[in-house]
C-alpha positions in Angstrom: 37.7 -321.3 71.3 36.1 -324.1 69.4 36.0 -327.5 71.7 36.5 -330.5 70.2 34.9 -333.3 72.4 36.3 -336.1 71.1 40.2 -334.3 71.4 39.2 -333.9 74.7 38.6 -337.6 75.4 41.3 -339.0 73.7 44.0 -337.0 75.7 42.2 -338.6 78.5 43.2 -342.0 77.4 46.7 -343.7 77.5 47.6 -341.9 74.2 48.2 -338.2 73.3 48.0 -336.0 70.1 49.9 -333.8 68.2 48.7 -331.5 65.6 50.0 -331.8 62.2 50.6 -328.3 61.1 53.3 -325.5 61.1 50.4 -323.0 61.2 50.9 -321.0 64.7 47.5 -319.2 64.7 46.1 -322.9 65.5 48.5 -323.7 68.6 46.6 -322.2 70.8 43.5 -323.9 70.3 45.0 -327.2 69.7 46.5 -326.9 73.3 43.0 -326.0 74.8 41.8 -329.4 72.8 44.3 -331.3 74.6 46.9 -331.3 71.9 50.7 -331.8 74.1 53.2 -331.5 70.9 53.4 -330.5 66.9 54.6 -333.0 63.8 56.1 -330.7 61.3 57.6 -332.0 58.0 59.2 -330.1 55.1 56.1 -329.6 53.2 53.9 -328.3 56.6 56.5 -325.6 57.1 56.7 -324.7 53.4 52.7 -324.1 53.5 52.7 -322.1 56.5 55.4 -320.0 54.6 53.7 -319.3 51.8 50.2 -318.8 53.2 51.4 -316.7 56.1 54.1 -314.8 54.7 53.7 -311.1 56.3 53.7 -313.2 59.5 56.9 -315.2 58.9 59.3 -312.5 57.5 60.1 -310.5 60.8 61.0 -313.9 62.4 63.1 -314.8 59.0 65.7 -311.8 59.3 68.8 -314.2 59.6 67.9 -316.1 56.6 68.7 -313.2 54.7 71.7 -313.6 52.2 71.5 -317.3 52.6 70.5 -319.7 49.9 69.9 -323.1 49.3 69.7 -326.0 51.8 71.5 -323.2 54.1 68.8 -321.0 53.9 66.0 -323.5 53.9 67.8 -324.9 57.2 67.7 -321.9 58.5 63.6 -320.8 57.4 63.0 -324.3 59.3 64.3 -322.9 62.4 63.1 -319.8 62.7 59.4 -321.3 62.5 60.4 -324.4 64.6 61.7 -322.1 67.5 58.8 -319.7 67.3 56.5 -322.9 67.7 58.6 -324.8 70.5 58.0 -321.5 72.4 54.5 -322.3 72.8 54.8 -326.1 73.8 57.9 -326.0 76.5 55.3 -325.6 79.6 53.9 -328.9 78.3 57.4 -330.2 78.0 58.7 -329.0 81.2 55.3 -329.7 83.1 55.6 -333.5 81.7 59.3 -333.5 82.4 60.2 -334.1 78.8 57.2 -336.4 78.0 55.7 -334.8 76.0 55.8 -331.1 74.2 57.8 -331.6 71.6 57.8 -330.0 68.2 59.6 -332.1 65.3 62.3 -330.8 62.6 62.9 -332.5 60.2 66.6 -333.7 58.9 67.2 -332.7 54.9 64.9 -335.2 53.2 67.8 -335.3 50.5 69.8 -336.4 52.7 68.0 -339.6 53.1 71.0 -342.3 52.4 73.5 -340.3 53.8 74.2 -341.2 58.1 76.9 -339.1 58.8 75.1 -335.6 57.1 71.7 -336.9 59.1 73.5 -337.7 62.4 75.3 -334.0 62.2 71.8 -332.5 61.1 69.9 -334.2 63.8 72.6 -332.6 66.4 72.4 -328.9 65.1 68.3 -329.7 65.1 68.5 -330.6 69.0 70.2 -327.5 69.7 67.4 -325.3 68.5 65.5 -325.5 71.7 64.9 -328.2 74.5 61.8 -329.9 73.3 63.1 -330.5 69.2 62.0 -333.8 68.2 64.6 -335.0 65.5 62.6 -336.6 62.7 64.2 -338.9 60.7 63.6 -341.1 57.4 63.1 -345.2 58.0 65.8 -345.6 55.2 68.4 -348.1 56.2 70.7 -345.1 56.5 68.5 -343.6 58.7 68.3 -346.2 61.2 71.6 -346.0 61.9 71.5 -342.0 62.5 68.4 -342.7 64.7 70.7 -345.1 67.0 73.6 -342.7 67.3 71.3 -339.5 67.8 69.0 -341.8 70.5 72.7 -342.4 72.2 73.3 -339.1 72.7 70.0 -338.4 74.5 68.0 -336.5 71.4 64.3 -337.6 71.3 63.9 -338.9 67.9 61.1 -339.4 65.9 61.6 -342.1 62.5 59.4 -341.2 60.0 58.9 -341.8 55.9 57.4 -345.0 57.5 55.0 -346.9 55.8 54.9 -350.6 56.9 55.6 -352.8 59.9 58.8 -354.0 59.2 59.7 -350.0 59.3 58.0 -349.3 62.4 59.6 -352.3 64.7 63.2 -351.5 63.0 62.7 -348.1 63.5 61.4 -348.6 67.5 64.7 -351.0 68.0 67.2 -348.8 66.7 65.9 -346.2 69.1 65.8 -349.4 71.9 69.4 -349.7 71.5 70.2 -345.8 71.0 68.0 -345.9 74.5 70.2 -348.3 76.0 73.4 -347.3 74.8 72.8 -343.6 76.6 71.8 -345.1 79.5 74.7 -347.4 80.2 76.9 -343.8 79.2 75.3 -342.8 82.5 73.1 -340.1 80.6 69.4 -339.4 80.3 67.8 -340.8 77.5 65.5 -338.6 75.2 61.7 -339.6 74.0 61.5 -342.1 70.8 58.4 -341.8 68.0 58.1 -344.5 65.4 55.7 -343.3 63.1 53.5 -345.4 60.2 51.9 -342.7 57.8 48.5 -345.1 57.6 46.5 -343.3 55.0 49.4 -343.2 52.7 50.4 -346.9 53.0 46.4 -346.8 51.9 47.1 -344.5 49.1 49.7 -346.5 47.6 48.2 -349.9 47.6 45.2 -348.5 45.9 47.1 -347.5 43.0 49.0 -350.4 43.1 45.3 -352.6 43.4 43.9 -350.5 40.4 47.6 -351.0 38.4 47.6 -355.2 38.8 43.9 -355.2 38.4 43.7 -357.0 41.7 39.8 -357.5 43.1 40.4 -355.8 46.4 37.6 -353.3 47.9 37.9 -349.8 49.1 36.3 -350.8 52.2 39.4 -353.5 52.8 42.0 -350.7 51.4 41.3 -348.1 53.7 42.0 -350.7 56.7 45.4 -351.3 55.7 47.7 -348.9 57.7 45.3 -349.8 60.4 46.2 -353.1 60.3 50.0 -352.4 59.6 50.0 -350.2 63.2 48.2 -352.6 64.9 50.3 -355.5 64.2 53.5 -353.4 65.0 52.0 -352.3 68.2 51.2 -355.6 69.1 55.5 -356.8 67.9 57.1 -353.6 69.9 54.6 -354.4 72.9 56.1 -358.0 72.6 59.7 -356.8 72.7 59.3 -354.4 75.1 60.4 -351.4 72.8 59.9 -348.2 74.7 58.9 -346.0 71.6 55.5 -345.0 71.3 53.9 -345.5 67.9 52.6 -342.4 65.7 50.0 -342.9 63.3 50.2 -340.4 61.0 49.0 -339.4 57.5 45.4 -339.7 58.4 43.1 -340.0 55.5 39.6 -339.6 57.6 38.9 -339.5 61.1 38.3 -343.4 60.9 41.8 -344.0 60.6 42.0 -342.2 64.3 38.9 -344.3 65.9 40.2 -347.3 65.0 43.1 -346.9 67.0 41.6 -345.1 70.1 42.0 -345.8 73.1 45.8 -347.1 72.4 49.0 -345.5 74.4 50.4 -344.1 71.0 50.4 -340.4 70.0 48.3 -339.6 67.5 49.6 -336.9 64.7 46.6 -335.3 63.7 46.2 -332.9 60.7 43.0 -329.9 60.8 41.1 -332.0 58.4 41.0 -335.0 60.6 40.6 -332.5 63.3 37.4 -331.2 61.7 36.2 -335.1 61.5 36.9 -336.3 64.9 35.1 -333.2 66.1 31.7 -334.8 64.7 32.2 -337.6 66.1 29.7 -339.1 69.0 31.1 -342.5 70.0 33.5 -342.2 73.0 34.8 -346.2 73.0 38.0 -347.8 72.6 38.9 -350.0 69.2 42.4 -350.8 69.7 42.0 -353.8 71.0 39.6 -354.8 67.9 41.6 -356.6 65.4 41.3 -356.3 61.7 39.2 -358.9 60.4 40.5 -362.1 58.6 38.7 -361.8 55.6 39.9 -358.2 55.4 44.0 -359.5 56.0 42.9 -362.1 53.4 41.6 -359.9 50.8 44.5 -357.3 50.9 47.3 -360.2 50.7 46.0 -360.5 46.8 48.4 -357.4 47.1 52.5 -358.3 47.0 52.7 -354.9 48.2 50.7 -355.3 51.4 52.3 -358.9 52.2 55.8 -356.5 52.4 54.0 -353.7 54.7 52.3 -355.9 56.8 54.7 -358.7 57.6 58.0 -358.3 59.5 60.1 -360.7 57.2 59.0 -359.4 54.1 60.5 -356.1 53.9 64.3 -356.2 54.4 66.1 -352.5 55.8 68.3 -351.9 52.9 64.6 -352.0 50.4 63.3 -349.2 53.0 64.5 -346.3 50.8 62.8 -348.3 47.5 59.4 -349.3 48.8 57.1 -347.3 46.7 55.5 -345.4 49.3 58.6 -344.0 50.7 60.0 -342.8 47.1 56.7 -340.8 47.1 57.0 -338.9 50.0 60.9 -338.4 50.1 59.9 -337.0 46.8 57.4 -334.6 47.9 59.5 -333.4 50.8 62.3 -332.5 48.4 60.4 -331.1 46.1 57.2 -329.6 47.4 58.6 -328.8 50.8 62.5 -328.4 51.5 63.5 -327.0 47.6 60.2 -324.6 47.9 61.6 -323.3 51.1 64.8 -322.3 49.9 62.8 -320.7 47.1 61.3 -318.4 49.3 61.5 -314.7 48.9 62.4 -312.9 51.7 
């Protein structure tokens, strides 16, 4: 086993991380590194698949003779339960803290409450420690609510922006509340910002306008769009913790240790964390002024970064979020259900 000092330190801070991956030859080793849950997505699963096929199949045996978003459904949970198995001591031992492993509702779904509400239930049932991970779409702010209500840890992803990370962290406040005055047990909430692609975007969108912005101010963007949320769901006294996610490099993760979120962490940022040889905290280290100022030449920033500027119902259309629902559908879930068992 390979350890990875800096993994080590961070799960000795007030945050946690996750690996990013469906691949189960790596859960091992991620637990020794400290890792205490998995963030799967459509498109994670659908590469594990396909890479580790003569591994998958024997699990796949009730997929057989399904087809479409049946049968991808049902792909999804045979992987997802084989994977929970290994994390449930870390759930139990944390008393449903931590250990979970997300599934993902049908990313076609995305406008649609009712088929993501009765998703997320069937998702919960696949084992105790399911994290139910759902789009920040306007629709599915209103399925994280009613699936937080019944006591499901939820985890709102497809998040790019502030506004999305604080809307989706009080729908799960009042999900949160609603269970507890039914006299039942909550579940955990994750509001996830997918940094390095909120980074990705607005560097197309820089080079598309022309606008004079460096890469050295781009790639500080979802940093900045986390840490301001942080600092509005701290305010408001939101219990979810925040998830960066979507690393692009492992500055994305230094920048925010030392902060009680949990980290989703993919094996390339693994790789780059693991060759790193400062052990300090940066969360508290704001993104500079001139920075803020230079990436506000950007519309598209001014609507990640600032609360007012990006209204629920434009969730589903921010550009960012087309892209990855996109890719879900189309390189993840649809590829699934292509599988040949």
């Amino acid at each position: 086993m390979v350890t990875n000092k800096y993994l080590k330190w961070l799960s000795e801070t007030d945050g946690y991380w996750w690996t990013d991956s469906a691949e189960y030859d790596t859960m091992d080793q991620a637990i020794e590194n400290g890792a205490t849950g998995v963030t799967t997505n459509p498109i994670l699963v659908q590469k594990s698949l396909y890479a580790f096929s003569d591994f998958w199949r024997p699990y796949l045996k009730s997929a057989e003779g399904l087809s479409g978003d049946e049968k991808a459904e049902e792909i999804i949970r045979c992987i997802t339960v084989e994977i929970a198995k290994k994390f449930q001591p870390i759930y139990e031992e944390t008393n449903g803290v931590q250990g979970y492993v997300c599934a993902q509702v049908n990313p076609k779904k995305q406008g649609d409450t009712a088929a993501m509400i009765e998703m997320g239930r069937r998702l919960a049932a696949w084992a105790p420690n399911i994290a139910v991970k759902v789009p920040a779409t306007a629709a599915g702010l209103r399925a994280i609510e009613e699936l937080a209500a019944e006591g499901i840890t939820t985890v709102g992803t497809v998040s790019f922006t502030t506004p999305q990370a604080v809307a989706i962290a009080a729908a799960q406040q009042r999900g949160i509340d609603r269970c507890r005055a039914a006299g039942k047990k909550p579940g955990a909430a994750f509001s996830v910002i997918m940094v390095g692609r909120l980074d990705d975007y607005l560097r197309d969108v820089a080079k598309d306008m022309q606008a004079d912005v460096a890469e050295s101010d781009i790639i500080q963007a979802g940093t900045a769009a986390i840490k301001k949320a942080q600092a509005i769901c701290t305010e408001r006294g939101y219990e979810a913790k925040l998830m960066p996610a979507g690393m692009r490099g492992g500055y994305h993760a230094v920048a925010l240790a030392g902060a009680d979120m949990t980290f989703s962490l993919s094996a390339g940022i693994l790789t780059a964390l693991g060759k790193e040889t400062e052990f300090e905290y940066h969360i508290q280290e704001p993104v500079s002024a001139e920075t803020i100022a230079n990436l506000n030449k950007i519309p598209e920033f001014v609507r990640a970064y600032n609360v007012e500027n990006l209204a629920e119902e434009e969730f589903i259309s921010f550009g960012a979020s087309q892209r990855t629902l996109s890719q879900f559908v189309e390189a993840g879930w649809n590829s699934i259900a292509a599988f040949k068992l």
